[in-house]
mmCIF file of the N, C-alpha and C atoms, coordinates in Angstrom:
data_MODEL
# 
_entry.id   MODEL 
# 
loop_
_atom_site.group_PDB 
_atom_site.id 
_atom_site.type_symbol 
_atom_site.label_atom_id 
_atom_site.label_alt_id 
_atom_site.label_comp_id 
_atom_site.label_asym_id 
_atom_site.label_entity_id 
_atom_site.label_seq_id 
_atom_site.pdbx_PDB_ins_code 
_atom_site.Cartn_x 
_atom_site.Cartn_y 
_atom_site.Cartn_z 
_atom_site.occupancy 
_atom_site.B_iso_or_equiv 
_atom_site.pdbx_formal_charge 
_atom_site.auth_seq_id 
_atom_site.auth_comp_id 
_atom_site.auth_asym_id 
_atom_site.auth_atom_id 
_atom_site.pdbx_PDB_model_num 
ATOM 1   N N  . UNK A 1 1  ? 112.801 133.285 74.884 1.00 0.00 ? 1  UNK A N  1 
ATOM 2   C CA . UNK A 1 1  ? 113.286 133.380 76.252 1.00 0.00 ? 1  UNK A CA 1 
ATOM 3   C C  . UNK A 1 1  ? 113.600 131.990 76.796 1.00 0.00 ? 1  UNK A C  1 
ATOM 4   N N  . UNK A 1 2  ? 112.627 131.081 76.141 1.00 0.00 ? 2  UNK A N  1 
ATOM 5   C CA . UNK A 1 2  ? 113.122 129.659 76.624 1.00 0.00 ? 2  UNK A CA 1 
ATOM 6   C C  . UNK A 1 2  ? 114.051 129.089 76.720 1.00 0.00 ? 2  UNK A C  1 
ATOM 7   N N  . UNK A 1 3  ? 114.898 129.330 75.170 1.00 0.00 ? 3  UNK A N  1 
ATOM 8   C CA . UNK A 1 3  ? 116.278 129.058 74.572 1.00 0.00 ? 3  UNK A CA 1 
ATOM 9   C C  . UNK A 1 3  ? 117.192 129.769 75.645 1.00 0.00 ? 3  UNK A C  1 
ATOM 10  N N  . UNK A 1 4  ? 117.148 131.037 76.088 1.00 0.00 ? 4  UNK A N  1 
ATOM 11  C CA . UNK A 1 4  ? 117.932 131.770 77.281 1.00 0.00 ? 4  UNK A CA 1 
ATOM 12  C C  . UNK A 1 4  ? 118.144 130.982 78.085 1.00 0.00 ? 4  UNK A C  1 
ATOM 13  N N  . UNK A 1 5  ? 117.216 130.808 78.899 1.00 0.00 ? 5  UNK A N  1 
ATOM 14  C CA . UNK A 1 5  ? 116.910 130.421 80.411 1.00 0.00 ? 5  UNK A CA 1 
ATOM 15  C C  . UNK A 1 5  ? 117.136 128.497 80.241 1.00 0.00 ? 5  UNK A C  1 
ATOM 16  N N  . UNK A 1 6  ? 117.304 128.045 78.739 1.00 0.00 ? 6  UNK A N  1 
ATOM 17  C CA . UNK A 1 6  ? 117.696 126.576 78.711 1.00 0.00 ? 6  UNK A CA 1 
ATOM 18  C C  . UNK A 1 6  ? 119.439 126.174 78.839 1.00 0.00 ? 6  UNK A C  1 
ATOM 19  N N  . UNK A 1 7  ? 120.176 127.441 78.356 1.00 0.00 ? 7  UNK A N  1 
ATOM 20  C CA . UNK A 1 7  ? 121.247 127.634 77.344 1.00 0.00 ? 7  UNK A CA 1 
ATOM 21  C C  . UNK A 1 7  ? 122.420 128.189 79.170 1.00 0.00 ? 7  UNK A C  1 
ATOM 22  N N  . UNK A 1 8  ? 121.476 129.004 80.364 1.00 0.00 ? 8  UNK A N  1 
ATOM 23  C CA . UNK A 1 8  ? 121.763 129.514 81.113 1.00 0.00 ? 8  UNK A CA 1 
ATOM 24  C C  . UNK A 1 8  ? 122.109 128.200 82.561 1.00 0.00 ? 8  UNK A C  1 
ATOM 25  N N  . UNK A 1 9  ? 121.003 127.508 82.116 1.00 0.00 ? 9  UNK A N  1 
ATOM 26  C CA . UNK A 1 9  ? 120.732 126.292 83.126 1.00 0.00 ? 9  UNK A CA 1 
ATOM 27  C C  . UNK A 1 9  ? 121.706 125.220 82.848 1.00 0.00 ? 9  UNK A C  1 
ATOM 28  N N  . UNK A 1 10 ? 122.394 125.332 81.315 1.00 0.00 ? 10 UNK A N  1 
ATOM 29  C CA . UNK A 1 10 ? 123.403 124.422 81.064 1.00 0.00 ? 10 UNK A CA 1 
ATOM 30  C C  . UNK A 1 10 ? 124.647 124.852 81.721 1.00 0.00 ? 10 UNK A C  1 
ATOM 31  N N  . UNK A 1 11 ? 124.964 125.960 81.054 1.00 0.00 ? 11 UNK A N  1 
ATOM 32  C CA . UNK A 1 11 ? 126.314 127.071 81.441 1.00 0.00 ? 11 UNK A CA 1 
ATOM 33  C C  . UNK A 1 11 ? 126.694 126.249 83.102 1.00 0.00 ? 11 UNK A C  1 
ATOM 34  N N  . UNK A 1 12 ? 125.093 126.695 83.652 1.00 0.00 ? 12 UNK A N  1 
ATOM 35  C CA . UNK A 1 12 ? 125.322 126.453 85.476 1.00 0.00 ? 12 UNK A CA 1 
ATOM 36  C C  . UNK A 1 12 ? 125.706 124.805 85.986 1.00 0.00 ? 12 UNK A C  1 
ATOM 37  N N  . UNK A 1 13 ? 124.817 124.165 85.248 1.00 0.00 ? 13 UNK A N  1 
ATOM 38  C CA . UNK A 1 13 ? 125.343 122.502 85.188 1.00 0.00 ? 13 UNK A CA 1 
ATOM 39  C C  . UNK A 1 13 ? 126.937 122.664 84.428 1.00 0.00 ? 13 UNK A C  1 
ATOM 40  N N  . UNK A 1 14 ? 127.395 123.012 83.888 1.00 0.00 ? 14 UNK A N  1 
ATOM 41  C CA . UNK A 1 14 ? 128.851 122.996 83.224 1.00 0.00 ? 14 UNK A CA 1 
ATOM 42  C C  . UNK A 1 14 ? 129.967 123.411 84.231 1.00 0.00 ? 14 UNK A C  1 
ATOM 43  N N  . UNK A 1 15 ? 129.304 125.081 84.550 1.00 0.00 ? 15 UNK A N  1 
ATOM 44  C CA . UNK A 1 15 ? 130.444 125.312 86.076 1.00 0.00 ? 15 UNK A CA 1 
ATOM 45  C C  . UNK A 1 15 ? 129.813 124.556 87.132 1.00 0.00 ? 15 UNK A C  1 
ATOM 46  N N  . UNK A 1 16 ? 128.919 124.495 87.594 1.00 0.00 ? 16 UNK A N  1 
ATOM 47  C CA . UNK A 1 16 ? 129.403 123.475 89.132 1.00 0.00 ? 16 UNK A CA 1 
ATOM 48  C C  . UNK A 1 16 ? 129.452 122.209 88.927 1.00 0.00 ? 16 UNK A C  1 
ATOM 49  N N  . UNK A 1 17 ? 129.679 121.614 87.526 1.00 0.00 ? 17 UNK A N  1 
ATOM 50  C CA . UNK A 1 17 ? 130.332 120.203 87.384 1.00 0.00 ? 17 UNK A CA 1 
ATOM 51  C C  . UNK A 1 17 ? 132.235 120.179 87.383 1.00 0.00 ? 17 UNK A C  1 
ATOM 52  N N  . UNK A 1 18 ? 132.351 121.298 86.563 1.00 0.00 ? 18 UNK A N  1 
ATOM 53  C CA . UNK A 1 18 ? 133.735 121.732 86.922 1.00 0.00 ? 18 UNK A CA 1 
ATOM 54  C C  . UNK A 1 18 ? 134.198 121.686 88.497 1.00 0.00 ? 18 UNK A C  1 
ATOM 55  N N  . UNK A 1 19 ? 133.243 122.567 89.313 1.00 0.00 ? 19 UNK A N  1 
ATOM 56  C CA . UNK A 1 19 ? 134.044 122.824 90.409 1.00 0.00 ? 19 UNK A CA 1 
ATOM 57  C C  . UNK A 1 19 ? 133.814 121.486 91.235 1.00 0.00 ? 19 UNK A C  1 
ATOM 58  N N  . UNK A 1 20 ? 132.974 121.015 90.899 1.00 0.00 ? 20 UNK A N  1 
ATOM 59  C CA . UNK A 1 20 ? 132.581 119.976 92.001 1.00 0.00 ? 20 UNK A CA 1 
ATOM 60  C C  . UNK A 1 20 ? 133.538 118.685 91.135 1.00 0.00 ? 20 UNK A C  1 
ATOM 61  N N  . UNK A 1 21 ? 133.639 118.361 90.043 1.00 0.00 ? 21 UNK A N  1 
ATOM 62  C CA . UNK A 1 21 ? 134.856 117.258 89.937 1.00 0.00 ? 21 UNK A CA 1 
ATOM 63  C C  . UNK A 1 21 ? 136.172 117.942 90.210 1.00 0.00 ? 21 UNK A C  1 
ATOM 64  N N  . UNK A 1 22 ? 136.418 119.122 89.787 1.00 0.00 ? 22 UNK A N  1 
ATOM 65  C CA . UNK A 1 22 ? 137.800 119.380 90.843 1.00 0.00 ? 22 UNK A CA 1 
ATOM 66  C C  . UNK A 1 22 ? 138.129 118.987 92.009 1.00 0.00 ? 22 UNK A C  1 
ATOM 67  N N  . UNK A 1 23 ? 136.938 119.663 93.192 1.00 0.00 ? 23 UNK A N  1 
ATOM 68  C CA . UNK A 1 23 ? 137.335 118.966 94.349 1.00 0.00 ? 23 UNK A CA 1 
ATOM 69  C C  . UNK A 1 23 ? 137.385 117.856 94.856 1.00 0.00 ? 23 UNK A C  1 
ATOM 70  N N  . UNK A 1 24 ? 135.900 117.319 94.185 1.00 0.00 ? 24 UNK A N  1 
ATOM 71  C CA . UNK A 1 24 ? 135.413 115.909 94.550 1.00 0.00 ? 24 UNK A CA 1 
ATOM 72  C C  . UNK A 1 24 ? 136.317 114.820 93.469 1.00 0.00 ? 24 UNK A C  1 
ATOM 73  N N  . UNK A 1 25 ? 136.714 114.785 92.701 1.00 0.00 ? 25 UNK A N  1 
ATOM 74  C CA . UNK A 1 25 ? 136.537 114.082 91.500 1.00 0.00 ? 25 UNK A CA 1 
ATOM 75  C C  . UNK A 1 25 ? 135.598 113.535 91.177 1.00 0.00 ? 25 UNK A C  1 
ATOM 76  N N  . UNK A 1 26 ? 135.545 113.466 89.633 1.00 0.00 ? 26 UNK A N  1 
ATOM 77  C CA . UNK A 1 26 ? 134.251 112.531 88.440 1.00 0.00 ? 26 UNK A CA 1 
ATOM 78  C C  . UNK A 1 26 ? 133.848 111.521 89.491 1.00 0.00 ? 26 UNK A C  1 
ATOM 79  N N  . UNK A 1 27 ? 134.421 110.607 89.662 1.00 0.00 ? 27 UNK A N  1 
ATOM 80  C CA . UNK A 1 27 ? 133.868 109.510 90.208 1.00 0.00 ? 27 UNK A CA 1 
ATOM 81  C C  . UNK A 1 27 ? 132.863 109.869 91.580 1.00 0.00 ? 27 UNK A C  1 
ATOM 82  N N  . UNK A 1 28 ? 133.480 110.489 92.377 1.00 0.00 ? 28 UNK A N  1 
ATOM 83  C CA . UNK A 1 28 ? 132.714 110.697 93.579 1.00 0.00 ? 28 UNK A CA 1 
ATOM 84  C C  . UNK A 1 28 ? 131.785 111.745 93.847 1.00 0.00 ? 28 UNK A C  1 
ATOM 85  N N  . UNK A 1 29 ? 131.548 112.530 92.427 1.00 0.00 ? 29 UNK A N  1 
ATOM 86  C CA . UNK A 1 29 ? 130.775 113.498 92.078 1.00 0.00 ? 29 UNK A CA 1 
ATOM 87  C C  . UNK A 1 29 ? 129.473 112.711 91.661 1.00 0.00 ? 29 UNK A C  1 
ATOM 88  N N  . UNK A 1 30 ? 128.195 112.679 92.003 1.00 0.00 ? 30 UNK A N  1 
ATOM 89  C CA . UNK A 1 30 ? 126.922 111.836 92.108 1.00 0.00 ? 30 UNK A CA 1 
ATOM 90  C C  . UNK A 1 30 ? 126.205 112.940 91.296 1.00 0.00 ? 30 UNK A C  1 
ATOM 91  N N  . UNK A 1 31 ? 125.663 112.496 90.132 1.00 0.00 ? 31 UNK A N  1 
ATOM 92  C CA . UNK A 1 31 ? 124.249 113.207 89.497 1.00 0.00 ? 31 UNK A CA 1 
ATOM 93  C C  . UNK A 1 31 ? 123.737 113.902 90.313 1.00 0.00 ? 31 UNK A C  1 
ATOM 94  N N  . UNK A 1 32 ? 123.156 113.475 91.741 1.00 0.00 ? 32 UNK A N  1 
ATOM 95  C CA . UNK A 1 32 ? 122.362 114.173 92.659 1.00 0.00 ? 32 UNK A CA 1 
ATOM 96  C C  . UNK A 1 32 ? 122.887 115.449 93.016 1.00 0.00 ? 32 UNK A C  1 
ATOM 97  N N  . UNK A 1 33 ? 124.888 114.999 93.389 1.00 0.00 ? 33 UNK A N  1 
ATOM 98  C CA . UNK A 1 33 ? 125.224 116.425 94.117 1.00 0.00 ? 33 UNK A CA 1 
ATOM 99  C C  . UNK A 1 33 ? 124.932 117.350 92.652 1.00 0.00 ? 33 UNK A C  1 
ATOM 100 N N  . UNK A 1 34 ? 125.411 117.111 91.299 1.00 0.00 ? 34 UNK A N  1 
ATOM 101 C CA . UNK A 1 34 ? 125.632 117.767 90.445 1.00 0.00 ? 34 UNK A CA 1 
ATOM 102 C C  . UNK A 1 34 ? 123.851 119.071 90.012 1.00 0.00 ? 34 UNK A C  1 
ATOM 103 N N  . UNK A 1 35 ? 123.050 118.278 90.318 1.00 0.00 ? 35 UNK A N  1 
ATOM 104 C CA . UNK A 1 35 ? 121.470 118.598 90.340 1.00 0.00 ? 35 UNK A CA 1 
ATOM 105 C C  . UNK A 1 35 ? 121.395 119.589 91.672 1.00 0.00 ? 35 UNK A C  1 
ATOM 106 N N  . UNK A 1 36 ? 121.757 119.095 92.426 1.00 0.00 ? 36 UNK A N  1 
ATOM 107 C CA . UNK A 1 36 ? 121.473 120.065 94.092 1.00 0.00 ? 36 UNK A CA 1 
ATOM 108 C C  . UNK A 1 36 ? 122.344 121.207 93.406 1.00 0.00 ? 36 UNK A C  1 
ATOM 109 N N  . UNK A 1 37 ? 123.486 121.012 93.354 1.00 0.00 ? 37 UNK A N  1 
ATOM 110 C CA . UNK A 1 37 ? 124.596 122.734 93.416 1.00 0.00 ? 37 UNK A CA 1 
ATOM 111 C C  . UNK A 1 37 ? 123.781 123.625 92.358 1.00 0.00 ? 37 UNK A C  1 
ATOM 112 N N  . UNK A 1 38 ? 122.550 122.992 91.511 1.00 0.00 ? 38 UNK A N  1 
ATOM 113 C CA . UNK A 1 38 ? 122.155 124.083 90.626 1.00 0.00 ? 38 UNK A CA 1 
ATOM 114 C C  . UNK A 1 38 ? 120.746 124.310 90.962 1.00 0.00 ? 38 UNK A C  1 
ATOM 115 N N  . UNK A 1 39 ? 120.485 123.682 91.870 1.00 0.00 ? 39 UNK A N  1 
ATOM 116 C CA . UNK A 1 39 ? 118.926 123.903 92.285 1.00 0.00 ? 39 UNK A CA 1 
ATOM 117 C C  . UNK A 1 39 ? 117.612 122.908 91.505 1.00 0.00 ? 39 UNK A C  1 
ATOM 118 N N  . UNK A 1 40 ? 118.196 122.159 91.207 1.00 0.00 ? 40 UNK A N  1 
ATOM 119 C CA . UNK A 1 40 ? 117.087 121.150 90.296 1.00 0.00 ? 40 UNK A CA 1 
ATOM 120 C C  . UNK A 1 40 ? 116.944 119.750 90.940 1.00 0.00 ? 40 UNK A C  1 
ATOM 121 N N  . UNK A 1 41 ? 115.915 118.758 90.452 1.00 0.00 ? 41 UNK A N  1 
ATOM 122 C CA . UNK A 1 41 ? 115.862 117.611 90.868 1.00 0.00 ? 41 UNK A CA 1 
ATOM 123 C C  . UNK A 1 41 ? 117.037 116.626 89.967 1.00 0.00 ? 41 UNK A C  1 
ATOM 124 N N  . UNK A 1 42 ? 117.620 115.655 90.097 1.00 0.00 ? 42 UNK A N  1 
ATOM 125 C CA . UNK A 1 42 ? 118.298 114.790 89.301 1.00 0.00 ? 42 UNK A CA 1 
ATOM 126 C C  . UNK A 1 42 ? 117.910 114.263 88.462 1.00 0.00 ? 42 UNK A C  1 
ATOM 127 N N  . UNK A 1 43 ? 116.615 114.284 88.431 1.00 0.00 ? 43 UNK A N  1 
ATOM 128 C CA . UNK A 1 43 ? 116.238 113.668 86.885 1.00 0.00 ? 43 UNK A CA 1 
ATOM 129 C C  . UNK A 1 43 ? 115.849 114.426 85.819 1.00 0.00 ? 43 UNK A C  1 
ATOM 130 N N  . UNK A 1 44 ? 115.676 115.826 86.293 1.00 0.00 ? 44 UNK A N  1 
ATOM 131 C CA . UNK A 1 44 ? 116.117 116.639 85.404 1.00 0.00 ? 44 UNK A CA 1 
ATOM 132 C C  . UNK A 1 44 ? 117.544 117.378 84.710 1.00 0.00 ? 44 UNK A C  1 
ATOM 133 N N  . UNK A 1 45 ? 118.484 116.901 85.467 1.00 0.00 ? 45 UNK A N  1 
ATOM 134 C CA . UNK A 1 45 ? 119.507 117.224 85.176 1.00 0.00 ? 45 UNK A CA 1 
ATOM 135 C C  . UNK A 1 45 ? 119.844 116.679 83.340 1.00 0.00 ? 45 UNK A C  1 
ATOM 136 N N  . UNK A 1 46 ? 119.301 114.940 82.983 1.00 0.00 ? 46 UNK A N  1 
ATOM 137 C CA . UNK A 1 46 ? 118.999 114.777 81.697 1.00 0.00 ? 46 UNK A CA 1 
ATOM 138 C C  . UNK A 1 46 ? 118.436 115.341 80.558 1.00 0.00 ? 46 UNK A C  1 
ATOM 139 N N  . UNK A 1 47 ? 117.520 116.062 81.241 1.00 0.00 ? 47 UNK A N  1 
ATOM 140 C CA . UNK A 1 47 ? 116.707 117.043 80.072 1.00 0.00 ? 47 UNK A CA 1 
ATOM 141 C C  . UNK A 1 47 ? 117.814 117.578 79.192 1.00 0.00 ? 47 UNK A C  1 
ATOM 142 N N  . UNK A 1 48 ? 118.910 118.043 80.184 1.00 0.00 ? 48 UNK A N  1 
ATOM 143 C CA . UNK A 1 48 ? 119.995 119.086 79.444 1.00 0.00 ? 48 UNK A CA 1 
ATOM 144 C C  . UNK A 1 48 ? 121.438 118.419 78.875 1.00 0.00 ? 48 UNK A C  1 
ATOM 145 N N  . UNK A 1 49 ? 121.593 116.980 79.264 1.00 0.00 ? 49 UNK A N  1 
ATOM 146 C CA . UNK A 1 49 ? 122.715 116.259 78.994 1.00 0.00 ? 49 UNK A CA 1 
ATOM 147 C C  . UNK A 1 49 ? 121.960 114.749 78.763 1.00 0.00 ? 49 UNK A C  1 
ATOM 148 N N  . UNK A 1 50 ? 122.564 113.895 78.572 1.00 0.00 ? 50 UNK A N  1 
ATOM 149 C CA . UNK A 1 50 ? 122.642 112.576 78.418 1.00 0.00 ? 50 UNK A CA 1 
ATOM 150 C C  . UNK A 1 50 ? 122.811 111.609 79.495 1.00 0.00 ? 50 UNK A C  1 
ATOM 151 N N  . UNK A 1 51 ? 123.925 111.883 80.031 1.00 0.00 ? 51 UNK A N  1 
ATOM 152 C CA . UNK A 1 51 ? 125.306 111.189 81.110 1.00 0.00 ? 51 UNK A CA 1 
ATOM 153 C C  . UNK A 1 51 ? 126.212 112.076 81.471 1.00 0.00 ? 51 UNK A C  1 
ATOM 154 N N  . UNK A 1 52 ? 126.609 111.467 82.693 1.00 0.00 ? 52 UNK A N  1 
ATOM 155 C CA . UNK A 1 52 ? 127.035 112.310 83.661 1.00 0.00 ? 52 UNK A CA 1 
ATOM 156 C C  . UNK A 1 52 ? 128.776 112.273 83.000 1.00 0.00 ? 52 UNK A C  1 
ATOM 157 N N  . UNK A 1 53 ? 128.715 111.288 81.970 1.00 0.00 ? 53 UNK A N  1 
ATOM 158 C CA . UNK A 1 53 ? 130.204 111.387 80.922 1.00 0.00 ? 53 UNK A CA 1 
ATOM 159 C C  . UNK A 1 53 ? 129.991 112.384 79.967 1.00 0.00 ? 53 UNK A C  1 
ATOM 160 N N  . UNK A 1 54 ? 128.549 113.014 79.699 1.00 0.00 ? 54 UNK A N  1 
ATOM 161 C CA . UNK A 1 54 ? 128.581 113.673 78.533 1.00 0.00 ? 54 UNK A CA 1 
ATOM 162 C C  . UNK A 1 54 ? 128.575 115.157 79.163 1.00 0.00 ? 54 UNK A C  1 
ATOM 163 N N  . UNK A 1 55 ? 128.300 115.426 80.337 1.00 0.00 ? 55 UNK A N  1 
ATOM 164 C CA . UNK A 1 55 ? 128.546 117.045 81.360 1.00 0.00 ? 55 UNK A CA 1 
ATOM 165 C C  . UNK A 1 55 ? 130.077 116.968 81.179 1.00 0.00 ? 55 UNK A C  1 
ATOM 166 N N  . UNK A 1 56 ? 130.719 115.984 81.889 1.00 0.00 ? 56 UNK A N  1 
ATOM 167 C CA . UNK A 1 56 ? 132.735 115.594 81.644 1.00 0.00 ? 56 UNK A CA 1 
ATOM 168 C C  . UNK A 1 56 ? 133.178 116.179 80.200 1.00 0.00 ? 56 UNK A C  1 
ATOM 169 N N  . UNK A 1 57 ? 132.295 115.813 79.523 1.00 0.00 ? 57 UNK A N  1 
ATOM 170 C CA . UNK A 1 57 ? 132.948 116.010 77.994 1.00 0.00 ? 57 UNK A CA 1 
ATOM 171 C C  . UNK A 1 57 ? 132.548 117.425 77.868 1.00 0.00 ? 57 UNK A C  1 
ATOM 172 N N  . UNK A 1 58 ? 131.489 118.263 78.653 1.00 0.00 ? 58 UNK A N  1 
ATOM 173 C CA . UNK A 1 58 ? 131.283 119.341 78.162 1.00 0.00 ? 58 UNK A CA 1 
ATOM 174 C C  . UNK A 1 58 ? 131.821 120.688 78.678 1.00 0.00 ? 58 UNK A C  1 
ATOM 175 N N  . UNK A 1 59 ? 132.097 119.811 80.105 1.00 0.00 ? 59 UNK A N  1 
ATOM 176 C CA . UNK A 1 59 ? 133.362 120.573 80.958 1.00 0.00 ? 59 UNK A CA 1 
ATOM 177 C C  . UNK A 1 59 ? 134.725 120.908 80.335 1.00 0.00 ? 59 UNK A C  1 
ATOM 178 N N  . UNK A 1 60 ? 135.240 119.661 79.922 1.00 0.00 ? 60 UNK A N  1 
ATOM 179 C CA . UNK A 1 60 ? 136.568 119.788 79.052 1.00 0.00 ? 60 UNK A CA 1 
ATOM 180 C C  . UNK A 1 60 ? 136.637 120.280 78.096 1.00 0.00 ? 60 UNK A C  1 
ATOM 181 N N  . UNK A 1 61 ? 135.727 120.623 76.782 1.00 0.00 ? 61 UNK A N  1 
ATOM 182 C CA . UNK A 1 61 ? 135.444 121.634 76.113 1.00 0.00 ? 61 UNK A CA 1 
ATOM 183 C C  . UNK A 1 61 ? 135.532 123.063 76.288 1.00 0.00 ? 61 UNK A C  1 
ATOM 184 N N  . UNK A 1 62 ? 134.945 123.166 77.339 1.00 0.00 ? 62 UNK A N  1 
ATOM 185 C CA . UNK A 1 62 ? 134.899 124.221 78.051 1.00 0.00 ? 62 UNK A CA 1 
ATOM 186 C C  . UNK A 1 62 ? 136.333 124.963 78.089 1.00 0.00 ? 62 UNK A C  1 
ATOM 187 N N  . UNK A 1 63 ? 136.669 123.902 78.511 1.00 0.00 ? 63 UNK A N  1 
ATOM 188 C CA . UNK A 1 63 ? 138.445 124.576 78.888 1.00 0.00 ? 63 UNK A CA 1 
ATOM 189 C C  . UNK A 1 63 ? 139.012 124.180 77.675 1.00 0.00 ? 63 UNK A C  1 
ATOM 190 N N  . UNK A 1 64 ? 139.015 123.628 77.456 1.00 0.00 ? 64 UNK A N  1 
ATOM 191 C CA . UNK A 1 64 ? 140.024 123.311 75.863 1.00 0.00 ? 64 UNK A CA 1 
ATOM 192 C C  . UNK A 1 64 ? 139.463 124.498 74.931 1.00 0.00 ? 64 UNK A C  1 
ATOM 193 N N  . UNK A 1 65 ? 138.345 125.429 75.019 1.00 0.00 ? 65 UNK A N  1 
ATOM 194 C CA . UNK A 1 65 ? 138.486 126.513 74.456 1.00 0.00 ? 65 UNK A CA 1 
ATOM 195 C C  . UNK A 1 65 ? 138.623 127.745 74.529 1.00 0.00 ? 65 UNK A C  1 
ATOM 196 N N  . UNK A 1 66 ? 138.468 127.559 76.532 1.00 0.00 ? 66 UNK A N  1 
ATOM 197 C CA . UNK A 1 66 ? 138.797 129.087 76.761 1.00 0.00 ? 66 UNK A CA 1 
ATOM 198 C C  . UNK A 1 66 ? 140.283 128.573 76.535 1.00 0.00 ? 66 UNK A C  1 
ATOM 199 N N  . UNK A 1 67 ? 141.312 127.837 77.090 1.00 0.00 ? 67 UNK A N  1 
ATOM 200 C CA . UNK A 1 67 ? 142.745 127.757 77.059 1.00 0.00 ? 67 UNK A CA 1 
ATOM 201 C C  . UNK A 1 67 ? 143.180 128.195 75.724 1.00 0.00 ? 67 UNK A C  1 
ATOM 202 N N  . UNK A 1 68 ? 142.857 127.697 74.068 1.00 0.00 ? 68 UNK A N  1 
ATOM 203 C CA . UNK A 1 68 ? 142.991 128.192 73.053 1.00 0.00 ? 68 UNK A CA 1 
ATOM 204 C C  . UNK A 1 68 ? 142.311 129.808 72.951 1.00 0.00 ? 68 UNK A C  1 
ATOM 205 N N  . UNK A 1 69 ? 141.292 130.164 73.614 1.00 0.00 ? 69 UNK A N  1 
ATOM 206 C CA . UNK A 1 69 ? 141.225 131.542 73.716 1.00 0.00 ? 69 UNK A CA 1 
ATOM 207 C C  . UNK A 1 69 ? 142.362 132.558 74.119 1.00 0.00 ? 69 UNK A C  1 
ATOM 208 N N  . UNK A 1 70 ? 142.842 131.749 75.120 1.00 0.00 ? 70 UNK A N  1 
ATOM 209 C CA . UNK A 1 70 ? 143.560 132.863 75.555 1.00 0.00 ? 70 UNK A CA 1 
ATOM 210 C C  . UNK A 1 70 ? 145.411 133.365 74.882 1.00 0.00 ? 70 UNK A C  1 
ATOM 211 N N  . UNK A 1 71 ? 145.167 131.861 74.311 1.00 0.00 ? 71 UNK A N  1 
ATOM 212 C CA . UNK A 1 71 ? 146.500 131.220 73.763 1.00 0.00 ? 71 UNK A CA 1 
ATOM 213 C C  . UNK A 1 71 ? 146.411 132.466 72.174 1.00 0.00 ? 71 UNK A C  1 
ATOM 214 N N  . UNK A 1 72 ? 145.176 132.310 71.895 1.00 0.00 ? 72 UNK A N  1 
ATOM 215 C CA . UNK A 1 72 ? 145.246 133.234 70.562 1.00 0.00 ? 72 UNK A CA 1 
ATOM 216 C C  . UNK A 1 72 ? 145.410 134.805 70.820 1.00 0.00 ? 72 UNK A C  1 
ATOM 217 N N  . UNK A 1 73 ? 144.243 135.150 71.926 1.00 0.00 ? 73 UNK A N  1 
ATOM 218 C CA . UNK A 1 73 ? 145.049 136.540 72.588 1.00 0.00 ? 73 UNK A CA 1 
ATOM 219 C C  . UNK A 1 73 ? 146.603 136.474 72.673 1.00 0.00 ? 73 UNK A C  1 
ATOM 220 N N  . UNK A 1 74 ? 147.501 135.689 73.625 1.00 0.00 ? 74 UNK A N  1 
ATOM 221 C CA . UNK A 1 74 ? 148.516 135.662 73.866 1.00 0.00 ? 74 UNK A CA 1 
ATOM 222 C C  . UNK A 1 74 ? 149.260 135.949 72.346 1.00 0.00 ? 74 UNK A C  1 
ATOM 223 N N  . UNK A 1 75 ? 149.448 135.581 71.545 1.00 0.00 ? 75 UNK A N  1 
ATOM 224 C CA . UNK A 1 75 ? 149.953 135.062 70.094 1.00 0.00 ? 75 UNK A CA 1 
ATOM 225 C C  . UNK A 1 75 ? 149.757 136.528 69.411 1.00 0.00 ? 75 UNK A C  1 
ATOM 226 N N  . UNK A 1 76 ? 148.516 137.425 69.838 1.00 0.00 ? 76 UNK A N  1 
ATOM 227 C CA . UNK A 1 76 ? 148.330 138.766 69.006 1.00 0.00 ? 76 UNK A CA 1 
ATOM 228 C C  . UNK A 1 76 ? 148.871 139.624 69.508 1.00 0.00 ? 76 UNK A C  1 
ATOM 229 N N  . UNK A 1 77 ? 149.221 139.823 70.956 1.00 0.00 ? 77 UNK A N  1 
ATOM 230 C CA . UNK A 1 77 ? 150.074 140.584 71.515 1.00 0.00 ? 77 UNK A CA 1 
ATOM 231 C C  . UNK A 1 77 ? 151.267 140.310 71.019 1.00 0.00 ? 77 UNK A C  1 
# 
């Protein structure tokens, strides 16, 4: 259940790093806000990442594989 609830807490750091560098951008997006939008302290936000470049990198992943997701649906139709 640990692995769940570790794997769930990332997912949530992944989308509200998305939404919050959309609006805000990377730069003006602060560890802290990124920790508050999910309900945690900021220094736990590391437990689950590295750097606040390595959430960026995990965001863009993110999309660089739903976009090829959908691209391969698209392609089977």
């Amino acid at each position: 259940m640990e692995i769940i609830e570790e794997k769930s807490r990332r997912e949530a750091l992944i989308d509200a790093a998305s939404k919050l560098f959309r609006s805000k951008g990377y730069e003006r997006t602060s560890v802290r806000d990124l920790a508050q939008a999910v309900g945690m302290q900021s220094g736990s936000l590391f437990y689950h990442f590295r750097s606040k470049a390595e959430i960026l990198e995990a965001v863009m992943a993110q999309g660089v594989g739903e976009i090829t997701s959908k691209a391969k649906h698209a392609l089977q139709q």
